[in-house]
C-alpha positions as CSV (number, residue, x, y, z in Angstrom):
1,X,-27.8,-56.4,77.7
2,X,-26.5,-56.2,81.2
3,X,-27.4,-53.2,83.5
4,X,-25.6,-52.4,86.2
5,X,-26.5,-51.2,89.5
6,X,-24.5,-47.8,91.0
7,X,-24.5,-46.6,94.5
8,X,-27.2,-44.2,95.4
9,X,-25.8,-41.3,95.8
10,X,-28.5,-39.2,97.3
11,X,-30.1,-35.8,95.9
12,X,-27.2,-33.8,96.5
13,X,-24.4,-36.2,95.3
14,X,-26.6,-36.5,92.0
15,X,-26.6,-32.5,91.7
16,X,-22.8,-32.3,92.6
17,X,-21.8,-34.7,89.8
18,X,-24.7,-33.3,87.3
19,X,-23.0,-29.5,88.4
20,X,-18.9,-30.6,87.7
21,X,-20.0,-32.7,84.5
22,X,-22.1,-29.5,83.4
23,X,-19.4,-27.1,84.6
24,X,-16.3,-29.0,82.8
25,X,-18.1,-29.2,79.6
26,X,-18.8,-25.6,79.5
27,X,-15.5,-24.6,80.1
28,X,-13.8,-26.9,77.6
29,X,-14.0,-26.2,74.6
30,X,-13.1,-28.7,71.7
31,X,-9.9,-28.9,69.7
32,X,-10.1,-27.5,66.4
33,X,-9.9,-30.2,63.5
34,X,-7.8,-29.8,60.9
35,X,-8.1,-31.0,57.3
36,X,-5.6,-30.9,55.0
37,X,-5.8,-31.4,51.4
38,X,-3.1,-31.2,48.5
39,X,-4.0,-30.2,44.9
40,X,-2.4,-28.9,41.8
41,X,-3.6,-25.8,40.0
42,X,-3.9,-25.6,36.5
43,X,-4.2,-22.5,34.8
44,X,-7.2,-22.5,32.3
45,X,-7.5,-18.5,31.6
46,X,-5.3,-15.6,32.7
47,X,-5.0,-12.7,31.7
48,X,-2.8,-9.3,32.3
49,X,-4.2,-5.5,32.4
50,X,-1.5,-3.8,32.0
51,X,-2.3,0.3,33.8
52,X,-0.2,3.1,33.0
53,X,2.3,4.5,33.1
54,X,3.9,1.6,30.7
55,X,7.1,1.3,32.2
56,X,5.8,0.7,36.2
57,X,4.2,-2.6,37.0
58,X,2.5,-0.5,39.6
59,X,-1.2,-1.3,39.9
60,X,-0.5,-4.1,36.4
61,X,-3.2,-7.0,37.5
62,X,-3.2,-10.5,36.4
63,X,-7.0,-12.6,36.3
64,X,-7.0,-15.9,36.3
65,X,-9.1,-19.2,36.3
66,X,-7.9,-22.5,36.9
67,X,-8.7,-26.3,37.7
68,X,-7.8,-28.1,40.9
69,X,-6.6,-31.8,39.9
70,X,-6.4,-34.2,43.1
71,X,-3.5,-37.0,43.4
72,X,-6.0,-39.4,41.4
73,X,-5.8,-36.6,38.5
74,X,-8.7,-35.7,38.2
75,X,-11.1,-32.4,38.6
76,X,-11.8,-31.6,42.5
77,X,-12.8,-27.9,42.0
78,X,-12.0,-24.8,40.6
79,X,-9.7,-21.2,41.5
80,X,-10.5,-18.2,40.6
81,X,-7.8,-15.4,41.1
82,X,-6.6,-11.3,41.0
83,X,-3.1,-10.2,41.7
84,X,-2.6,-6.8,41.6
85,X,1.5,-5.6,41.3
86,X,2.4,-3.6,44.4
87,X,6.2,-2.7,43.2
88,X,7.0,-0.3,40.5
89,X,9.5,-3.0,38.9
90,X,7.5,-5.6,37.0
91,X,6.6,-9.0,38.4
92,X,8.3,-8.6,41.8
93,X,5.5,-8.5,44.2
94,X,1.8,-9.0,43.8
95,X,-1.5,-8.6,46.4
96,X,-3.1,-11.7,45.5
97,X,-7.0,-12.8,46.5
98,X,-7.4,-16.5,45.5
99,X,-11.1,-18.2,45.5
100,X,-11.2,-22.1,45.8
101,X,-14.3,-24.0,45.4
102,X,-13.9,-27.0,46.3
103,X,-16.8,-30.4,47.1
104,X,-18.8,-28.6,49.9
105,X,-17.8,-25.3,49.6
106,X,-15.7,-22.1,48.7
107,X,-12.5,-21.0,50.5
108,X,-11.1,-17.4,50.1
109,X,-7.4,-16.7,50.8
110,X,-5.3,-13.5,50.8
111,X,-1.9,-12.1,51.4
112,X,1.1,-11.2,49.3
113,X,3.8,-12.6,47.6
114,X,7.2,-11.7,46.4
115,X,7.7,-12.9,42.5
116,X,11.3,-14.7,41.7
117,X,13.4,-14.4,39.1
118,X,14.8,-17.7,39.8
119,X,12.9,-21.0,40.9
120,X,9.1,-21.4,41.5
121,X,7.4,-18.1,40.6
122,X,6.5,-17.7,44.3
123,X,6.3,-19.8,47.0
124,X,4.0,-18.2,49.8
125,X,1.4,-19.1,52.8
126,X,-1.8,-16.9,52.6
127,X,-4.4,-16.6,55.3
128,X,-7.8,-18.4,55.0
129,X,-10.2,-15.4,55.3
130,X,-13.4,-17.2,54.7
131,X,-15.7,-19.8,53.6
132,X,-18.7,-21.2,52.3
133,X,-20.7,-24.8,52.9
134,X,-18.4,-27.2,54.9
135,X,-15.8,-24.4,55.5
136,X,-18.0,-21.9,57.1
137,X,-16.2,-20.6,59.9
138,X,-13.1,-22.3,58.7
139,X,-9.6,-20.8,59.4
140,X,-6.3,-21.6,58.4
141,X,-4.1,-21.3,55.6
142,X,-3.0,-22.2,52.2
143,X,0.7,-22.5,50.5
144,X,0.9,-21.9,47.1
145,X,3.7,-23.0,45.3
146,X,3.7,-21.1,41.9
147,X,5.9,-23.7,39.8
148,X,5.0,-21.3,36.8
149,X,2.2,-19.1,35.6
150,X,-0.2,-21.8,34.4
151,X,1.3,-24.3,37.4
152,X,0.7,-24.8,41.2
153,X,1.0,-26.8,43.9
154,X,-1.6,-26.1,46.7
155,X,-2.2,-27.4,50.3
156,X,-4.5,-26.3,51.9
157,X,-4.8,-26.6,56.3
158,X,-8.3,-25.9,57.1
159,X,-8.9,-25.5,61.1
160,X,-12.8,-26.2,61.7
């Protein structure tokens, strides 16, 4: 191992670089990571409670369960879900609360979607709004494409 010998800088060159190198650390802080991770949902058990009166969707809730299968295909975690109807016309627009544990940790989303006729069921971006194990402190979001009730694809961008 080879040392090498600096200039002496005296007492008060020593405290002026100890004081910037102190003072620039402080003040930076460091760039949020992101991780991003892709998975398909696959609906397991769901679910619909339909309220009254019968002919409003108002208030109707859909519960579900589901697995998360990675690009190898095979289990990574689990969802766990509750969309309640905010529209009087049925399956137009939901509030949905999504929990997704994944290795490490649970992620909980929210936000609301706007149901399709036509196409993937829904295709939104909900807020991360919390998180367990390796994503405590986590934000971010999550897009949900809803190919069809027991069907999505999910990508997650986790900032830590």
């Amino acid at each position: 191992m080879r040392s090498r010998i600096l200039p002496a800088l005296g007492l008060a060159g020593v405290l002026a670089v100890g004081l910037s190198l102190g003072s620039a650390s402080a003040d930076a802080a460091p760039a949020p990571r992101t991780t991003t991770i892709e998975v398909v949902e696959k609906g397991t058990a769901i679910n619909l409670v339909d309220v009254a009166p019968a002919d409003s969707a108002l208030g109707d809730q859909l519960i579900g369960t589901g697995d998360l299968i990675g690009r190898d295909g095979r289990k990574v975690g689990t969802s766990s879900f509750v969309g309640v109807s905010t529209d009087a016309r049925p399956r137009t627009a939901e509030l949905l609360t999504f929990v997704y544990e994944l290795p490490g940790g649970k992620i909980t989303t929210s936000g609301t979607a706007r149901l399709s006729a036509t196409g993937p069921v829904f295709d939104e971006t909900f807020a991360v709004t919390g998180g367990t194990g390796t994503y405590k402190n986590a934000s971010g979001e999550v897009r949900v494409v809803q190919e069809t009730v027991e069907r999505a694809k999910v990508t997650f961008r986790i900032q830590r």
